[in-house]
Structure formats: C-alpha cells, structure tokens
NUMI-751818 format. One line per 8 residues: number of its first residue (from 1); their letters; for each residue x, y, z of N, C-alpha, C. Coordinates in pm, whole numbers. Atoms other than C-alpha are relative to their C-alpha. Layout:
REM residues N
NUM> a> X,Y,Z,X,Y,Z,X,Y,Z | ...;
//
This chain:
REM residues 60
1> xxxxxxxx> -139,39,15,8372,12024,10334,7,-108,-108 | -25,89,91,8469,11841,10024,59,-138,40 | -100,125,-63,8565,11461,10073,94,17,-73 | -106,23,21,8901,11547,9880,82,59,111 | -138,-47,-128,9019,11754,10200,-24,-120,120 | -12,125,-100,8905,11440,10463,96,-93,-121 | -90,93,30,9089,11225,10241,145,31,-52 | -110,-87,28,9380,11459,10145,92,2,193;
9> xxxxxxxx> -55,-15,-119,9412,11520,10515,77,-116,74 | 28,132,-16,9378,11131,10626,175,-50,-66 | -110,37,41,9680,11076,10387,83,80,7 | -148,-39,-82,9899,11314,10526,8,-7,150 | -36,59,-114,9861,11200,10848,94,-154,11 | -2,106,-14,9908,10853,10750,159,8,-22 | -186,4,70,10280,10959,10569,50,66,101 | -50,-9,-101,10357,11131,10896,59,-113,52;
17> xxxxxxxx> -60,99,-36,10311,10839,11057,81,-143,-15 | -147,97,120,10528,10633,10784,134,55,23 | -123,-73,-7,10797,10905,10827,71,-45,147 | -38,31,-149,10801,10864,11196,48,-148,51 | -55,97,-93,10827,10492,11244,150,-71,-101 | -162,7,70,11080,10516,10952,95,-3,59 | -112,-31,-67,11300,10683,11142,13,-91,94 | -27,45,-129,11252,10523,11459,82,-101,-29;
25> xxxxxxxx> -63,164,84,11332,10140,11253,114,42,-34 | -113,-20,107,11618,10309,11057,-66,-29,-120 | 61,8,115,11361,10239,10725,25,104,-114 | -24,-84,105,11495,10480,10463,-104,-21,-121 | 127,8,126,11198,10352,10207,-107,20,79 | 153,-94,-83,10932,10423,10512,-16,114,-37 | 39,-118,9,11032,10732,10523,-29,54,-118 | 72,-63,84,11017,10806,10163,-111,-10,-27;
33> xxxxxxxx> 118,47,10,10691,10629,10142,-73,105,98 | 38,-94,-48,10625,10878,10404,-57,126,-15 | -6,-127,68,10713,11187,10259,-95,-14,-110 | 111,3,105,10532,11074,9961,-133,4,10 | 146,-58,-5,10205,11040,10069,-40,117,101 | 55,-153,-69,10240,11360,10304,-20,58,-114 | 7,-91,82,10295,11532,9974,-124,-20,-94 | 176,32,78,9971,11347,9803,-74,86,95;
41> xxxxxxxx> 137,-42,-86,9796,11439,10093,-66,138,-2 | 14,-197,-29,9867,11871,10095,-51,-30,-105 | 77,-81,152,9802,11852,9737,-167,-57,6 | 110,1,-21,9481,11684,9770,-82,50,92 | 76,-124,-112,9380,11901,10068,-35,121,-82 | 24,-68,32,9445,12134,9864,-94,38,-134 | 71,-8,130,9246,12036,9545,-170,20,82 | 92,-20,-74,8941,12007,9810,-17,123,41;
49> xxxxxxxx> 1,-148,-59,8999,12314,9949,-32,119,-119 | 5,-127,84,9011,12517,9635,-173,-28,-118 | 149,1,-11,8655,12321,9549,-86,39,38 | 108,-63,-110,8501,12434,9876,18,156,12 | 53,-192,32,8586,12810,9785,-84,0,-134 | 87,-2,170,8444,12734,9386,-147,20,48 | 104,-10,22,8155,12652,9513,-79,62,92 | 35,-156,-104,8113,12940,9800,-31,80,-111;
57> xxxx> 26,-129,78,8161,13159,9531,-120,-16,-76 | 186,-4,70,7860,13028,9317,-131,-15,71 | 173,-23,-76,7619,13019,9594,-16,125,28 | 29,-126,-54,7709,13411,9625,-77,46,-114;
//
C-alpha cells in the first residue's frame, strides 16, 4: 500500500471531521476547511492508488 493512500485517506477523515463539528458550531469556514481537505484527501488516495496498480503491473 503506498503511503499516499494512508495519508490521502487520514486527510479525508480529518475534513470529515472539520465538516462535522462545523456544522454542529454553526462554523461556515470549518466546514469549508472541511470539504477542502476531504477533497485533498480522495485525490491523494487516489494518486496512491493508481501507484499501487503501476507497480502491480511491472511486477507482472
């Protein structure tokens, strides 16, 4: 597993839980701070993820 999907993942948990206590506060900049690093996070899941097939494919 590539460390860009543990740390891709890691930071969309973390903007979950920015989104969530956004709301709860009334914080309208939590939550975007939220949203924002959920959306770092997929994309770096996903830059990990499309590593850990690259280099499946060259060990075939």
């Amino acid at each position: 597993m590539d460390k860009d999907r543990i740390a891709g993942a890691a930071k969309e948990a973390k903007g979950t839980i920015e989104q969530v206590v956004g709301n709860v506060l009334g914080d309208a900049k939590l939550v975007a701070d939220g949203k924002r690093d959920k959306a770092e996070g997929k994309a770096q899941n996903a830059i990990g993820s499309a590593k850990d097939i690259a280099k499946d494919a060259l060990k075939k």
